[in-house]
C-alpha positions as CSV (number, residue, x, y, z in Angstrom):
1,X,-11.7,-6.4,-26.3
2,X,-10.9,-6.2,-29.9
3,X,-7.3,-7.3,-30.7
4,X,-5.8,-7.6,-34.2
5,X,-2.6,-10.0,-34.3
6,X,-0.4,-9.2,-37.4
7,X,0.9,-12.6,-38.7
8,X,-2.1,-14.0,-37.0
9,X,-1.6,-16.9,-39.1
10,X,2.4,-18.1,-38.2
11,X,3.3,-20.2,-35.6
12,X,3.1,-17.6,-32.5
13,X,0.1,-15.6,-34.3
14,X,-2.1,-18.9,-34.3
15,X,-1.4,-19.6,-31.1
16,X,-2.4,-16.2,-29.8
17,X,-5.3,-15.7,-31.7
18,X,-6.5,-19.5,-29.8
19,X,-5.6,-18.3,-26.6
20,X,-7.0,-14.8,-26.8
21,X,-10.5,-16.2,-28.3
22,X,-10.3,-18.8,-25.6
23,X,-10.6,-16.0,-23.1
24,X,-13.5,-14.3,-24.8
25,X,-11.6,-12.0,-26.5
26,X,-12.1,-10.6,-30.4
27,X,-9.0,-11.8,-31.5
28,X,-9.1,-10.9,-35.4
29,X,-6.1,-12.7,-37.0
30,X,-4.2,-10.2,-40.0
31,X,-1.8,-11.3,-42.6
32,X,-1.6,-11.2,-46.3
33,X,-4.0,-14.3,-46.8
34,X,-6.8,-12.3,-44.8
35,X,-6.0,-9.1,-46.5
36,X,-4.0,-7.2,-44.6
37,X,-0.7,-6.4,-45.4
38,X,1.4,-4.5,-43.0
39,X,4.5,-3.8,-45.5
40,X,2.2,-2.1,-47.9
41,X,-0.3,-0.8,-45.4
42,X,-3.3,-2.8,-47.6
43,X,-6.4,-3.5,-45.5
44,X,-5.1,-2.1,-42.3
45,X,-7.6,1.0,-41.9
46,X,-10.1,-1.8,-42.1
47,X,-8.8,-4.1,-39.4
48,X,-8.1,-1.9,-37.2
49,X,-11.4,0.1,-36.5
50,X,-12.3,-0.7,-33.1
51,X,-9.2,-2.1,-31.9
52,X,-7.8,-1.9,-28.6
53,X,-4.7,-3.4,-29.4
54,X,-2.0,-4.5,-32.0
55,X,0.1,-7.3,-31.2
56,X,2.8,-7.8,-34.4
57,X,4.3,-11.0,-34.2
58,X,4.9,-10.5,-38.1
59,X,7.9,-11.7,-39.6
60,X,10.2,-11.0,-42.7
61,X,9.8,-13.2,-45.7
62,X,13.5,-12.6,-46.3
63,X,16.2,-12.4,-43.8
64,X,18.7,-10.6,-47.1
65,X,20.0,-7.8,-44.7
66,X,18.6,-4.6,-46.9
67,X,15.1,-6.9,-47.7
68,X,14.9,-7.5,-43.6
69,X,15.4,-3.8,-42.5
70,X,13.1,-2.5,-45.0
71,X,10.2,-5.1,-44.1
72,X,10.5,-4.4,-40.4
73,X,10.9,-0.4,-40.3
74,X,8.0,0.0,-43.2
75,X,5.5,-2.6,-42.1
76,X,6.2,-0.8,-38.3
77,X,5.5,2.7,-39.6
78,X,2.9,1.6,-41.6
79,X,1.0,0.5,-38.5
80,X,2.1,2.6,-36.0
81,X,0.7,5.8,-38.4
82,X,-3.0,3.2,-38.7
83,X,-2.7,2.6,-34.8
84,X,-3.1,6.2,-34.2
85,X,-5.5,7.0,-36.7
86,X,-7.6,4.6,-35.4
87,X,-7.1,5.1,-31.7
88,X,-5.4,2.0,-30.5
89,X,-4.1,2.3,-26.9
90,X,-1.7,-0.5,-26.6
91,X,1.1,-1.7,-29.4
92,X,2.9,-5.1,-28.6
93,X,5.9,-6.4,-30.7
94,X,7.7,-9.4,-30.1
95,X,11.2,-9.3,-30.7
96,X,14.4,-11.2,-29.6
97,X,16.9,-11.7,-26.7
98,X,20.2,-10.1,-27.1
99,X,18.8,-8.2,-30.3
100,X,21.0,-5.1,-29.2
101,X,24.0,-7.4,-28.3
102,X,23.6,-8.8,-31.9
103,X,24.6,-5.8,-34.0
104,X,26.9,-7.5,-36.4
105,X,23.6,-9.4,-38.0
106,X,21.4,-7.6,-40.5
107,X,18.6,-9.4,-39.1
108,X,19.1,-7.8,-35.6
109,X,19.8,-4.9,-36.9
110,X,16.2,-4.8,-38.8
111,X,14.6,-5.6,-35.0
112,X,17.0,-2.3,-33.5
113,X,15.3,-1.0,-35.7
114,X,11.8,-2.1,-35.3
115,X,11.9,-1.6,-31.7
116,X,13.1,1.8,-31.7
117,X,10.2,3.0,-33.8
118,X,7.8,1.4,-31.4
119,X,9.8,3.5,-28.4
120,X,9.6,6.7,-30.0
121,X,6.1,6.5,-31.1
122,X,3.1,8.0,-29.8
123,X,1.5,4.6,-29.1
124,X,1.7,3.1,-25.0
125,X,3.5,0.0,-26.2
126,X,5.1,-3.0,-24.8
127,X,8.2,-5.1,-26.4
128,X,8.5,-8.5,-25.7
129,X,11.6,-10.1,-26.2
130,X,11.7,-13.7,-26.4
131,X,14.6,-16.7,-26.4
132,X,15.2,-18.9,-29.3
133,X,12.3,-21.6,-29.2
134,X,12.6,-25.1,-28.7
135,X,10.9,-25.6,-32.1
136,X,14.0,-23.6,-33.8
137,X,16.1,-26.2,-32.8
138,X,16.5,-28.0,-35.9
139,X,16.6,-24.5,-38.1
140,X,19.9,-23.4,-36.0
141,X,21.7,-26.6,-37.4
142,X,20.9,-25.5,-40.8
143,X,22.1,-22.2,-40.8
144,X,25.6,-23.0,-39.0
145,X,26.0,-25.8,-41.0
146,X,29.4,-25.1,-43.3
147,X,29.0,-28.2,-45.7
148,X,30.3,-30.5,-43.8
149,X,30.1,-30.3,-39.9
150,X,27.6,-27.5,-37.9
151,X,29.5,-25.5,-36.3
152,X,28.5,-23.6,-32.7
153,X,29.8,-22.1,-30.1
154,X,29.3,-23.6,-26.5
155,X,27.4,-20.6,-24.9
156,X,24.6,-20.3,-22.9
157,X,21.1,-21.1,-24.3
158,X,17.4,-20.6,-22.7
159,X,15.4,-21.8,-25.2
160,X,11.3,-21.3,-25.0
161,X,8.6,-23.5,-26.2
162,X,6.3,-21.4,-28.5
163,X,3.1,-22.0,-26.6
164,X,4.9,-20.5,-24.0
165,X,5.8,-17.4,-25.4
166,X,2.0,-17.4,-27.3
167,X,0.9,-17.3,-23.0
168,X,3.0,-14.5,-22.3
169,X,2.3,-12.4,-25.2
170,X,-1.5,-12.7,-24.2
171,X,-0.8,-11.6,-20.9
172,X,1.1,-9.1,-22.0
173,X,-2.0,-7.8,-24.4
174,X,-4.5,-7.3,-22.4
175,X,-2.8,-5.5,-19.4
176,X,-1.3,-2.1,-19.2
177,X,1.1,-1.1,-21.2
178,X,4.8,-1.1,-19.7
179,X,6.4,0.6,-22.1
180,X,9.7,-0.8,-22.0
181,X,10.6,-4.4,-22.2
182,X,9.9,-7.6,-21.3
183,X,11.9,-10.6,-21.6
184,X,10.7,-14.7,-21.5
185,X,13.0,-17.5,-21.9
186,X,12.5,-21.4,-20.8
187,X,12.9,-22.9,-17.6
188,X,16.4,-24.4,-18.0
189,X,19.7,-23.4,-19.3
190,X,21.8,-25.7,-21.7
191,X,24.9,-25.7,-23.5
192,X,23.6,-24.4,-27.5
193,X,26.0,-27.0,-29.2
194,X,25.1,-29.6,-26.6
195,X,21.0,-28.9,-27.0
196,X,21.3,-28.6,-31.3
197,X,23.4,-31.8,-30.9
198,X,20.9,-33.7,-29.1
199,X,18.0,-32.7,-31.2
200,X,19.9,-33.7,-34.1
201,X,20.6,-37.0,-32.5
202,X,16.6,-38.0,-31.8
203,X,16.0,-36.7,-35.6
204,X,18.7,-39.4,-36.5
205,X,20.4,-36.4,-38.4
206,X,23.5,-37.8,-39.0
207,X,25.0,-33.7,-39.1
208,X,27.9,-33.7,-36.3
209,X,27.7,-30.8,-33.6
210,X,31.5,-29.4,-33.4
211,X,31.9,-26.9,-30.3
212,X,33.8,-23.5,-32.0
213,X,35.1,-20.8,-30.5
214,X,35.0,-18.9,-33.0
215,X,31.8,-20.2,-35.0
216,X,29.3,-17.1,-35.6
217,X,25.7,-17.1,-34.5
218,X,24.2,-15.3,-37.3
219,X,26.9,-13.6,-38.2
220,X,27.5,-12.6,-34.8
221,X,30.7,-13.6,-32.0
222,X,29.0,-14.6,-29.3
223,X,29.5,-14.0,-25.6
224,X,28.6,-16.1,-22.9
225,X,25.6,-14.8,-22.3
226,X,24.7,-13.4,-25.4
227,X,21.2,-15.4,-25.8
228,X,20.3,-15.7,-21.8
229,X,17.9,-13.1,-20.7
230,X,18.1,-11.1,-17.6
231,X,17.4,-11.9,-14.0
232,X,13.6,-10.3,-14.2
233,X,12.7,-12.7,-17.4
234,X,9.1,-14.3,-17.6
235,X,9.7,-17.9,-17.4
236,X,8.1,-20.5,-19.8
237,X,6.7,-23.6,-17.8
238,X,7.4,-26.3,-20.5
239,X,11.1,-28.0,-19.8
240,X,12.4,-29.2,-22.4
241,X,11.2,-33.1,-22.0
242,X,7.8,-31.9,-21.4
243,X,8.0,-30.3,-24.6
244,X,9.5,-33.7,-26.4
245,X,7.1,-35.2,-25.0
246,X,4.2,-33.5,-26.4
247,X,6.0,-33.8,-29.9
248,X,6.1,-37.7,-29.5
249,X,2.5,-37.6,-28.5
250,X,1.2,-35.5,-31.6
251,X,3.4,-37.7,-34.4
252,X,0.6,-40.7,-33.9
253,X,-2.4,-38.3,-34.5
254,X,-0.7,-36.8,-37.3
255,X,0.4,-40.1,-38.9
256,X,-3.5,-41.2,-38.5
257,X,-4.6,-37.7,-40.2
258,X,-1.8,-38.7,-43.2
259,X,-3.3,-42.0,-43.5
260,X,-7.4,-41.0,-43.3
261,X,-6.0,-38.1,-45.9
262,X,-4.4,-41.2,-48.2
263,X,-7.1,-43.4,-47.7
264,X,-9.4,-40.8,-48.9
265,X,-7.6,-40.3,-51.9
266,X,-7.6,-43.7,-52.8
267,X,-11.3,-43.9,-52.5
268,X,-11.3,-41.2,-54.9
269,X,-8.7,-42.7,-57.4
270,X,-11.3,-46.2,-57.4
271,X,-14.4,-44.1,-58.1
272,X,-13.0,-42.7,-61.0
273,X,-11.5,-45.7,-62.4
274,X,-15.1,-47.0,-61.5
């Protein structure tokens, strides 16, 4: 089965396109770099010949609120109107928990959006909605951080590891298409001030965690169950210290690449002083 993946290249997309392949399908990566550019509708007649299904895990390169609408409402008519000229039976889009509970944030607002184009299309389609994932962590301190403390409120949280949601899109891809949604979260529930402020701690970021109230989430007031997903989620299998874990274990192999990668270069600096 023939299945193009665009942002084949990002952090989800890669991961699918392994997955996929490893199952012996023709998982054909799409982005920018390969030619294909959804938002301009470049190389996408191309790609798409053939294809059984479209799985757009494509993201925004700017989250400004008019900049996000317009990438996710032209890039998804753009290949919605290819899908159907070239016959595609099955369009998957990954989106977010608590998108439609998140109004008040013009990057929610750009996946409303999104998602009800895919629903009122002629193309079967299935919408996969996903937590926050474990490797955003880090990126959530940055954006509620006022200058001086990061700021969060103490709601729910059921935070995904990528790989995890890569498994469930592929699943999703090759079956029948629901048309509705799906949801996938992790396996555990936390606190989100409590979780950012212990990933902070093991990154020896000295930022401090302050529980608010009132702190925004992306622009948004958030309820208690805001970011959880519903009783019928897909659940990730990777708990949060299995997924440390497997970051502790990939630092030494990637300090060992930096230093062959060094070494290398030094080689290279003595020839040519040579």
């Amino acid at each position: 089965m023939k299945i193009v993946i665009i942002g084949g290249t990002g952090l989800i997309g890669s991961k699918l396109v392994n997955k996929l392949r490893e199952h012996g399908h023709e998982a054909v990566a799409a982005s920018p770099d390969s030619g294909v550019n959804s938002l301009t509708g470049e190389g996408l007649s191309e790609v798409l010949k053939g294809a059984s299904v479209v799985v757009d895990v494509s993201e925004s390169p700017s989250w400004e609120d008019a900049a996000v609408l317009n990438f996710f409402e032209t890039s998804t008519r753009n290949l919605l109107t290819s899908e159907a000229a070239a016959g595609v039976g099955h369009h998957v889009a990954l989106s977010v928990v608590g998108a439609d509970r998140m109004a008040e944030s013009g990057y929610f607002r750009a996946k409303i959006a999104q998602e009800k184009l895919i629903r009122e299309s002629s193309i079967p389609y299935s919408i996969v909605r996903a937590t926050q994932f474990f490797e955003f962590l880090k990126g959530i301190a940055d954006i509620s951080y006022d200058g001086k403390q990061v700021r969060l409120p103490s709601v729910l949280f059921q935070p995904v590891a990528a790989d995890d949601v890569a498994s469930a899109v592929g699943e999703i891809a090759i079956g029948r298409p629901v048309n509705d949604i799906v949801e996938v979260g992790g396996p555990e529930q936390f606190r989100i001030d409590d979780l950012v402020r212990r990933r902070l701690v093991a990154l020896k970021d000295p930022r401090e965690v302050i529980a608010d109230p009132n702190a925004l989430y992306s622009e948004t007031k958030l309820s208690e169950r805001t970011l959880v997903p519903d009783n019928n989620a897909r659940l990730g299998e990777t708990s949060l210290q299995t997924w440390l874990a497997q970051l502790a274990a990939q630092i030494p192999s990637a300090r060992k690449h930096s230093g062959v990668v060094m070494m290398n270069k030094e080689k290279e600096g003595q020839k040519k002083a040579s």
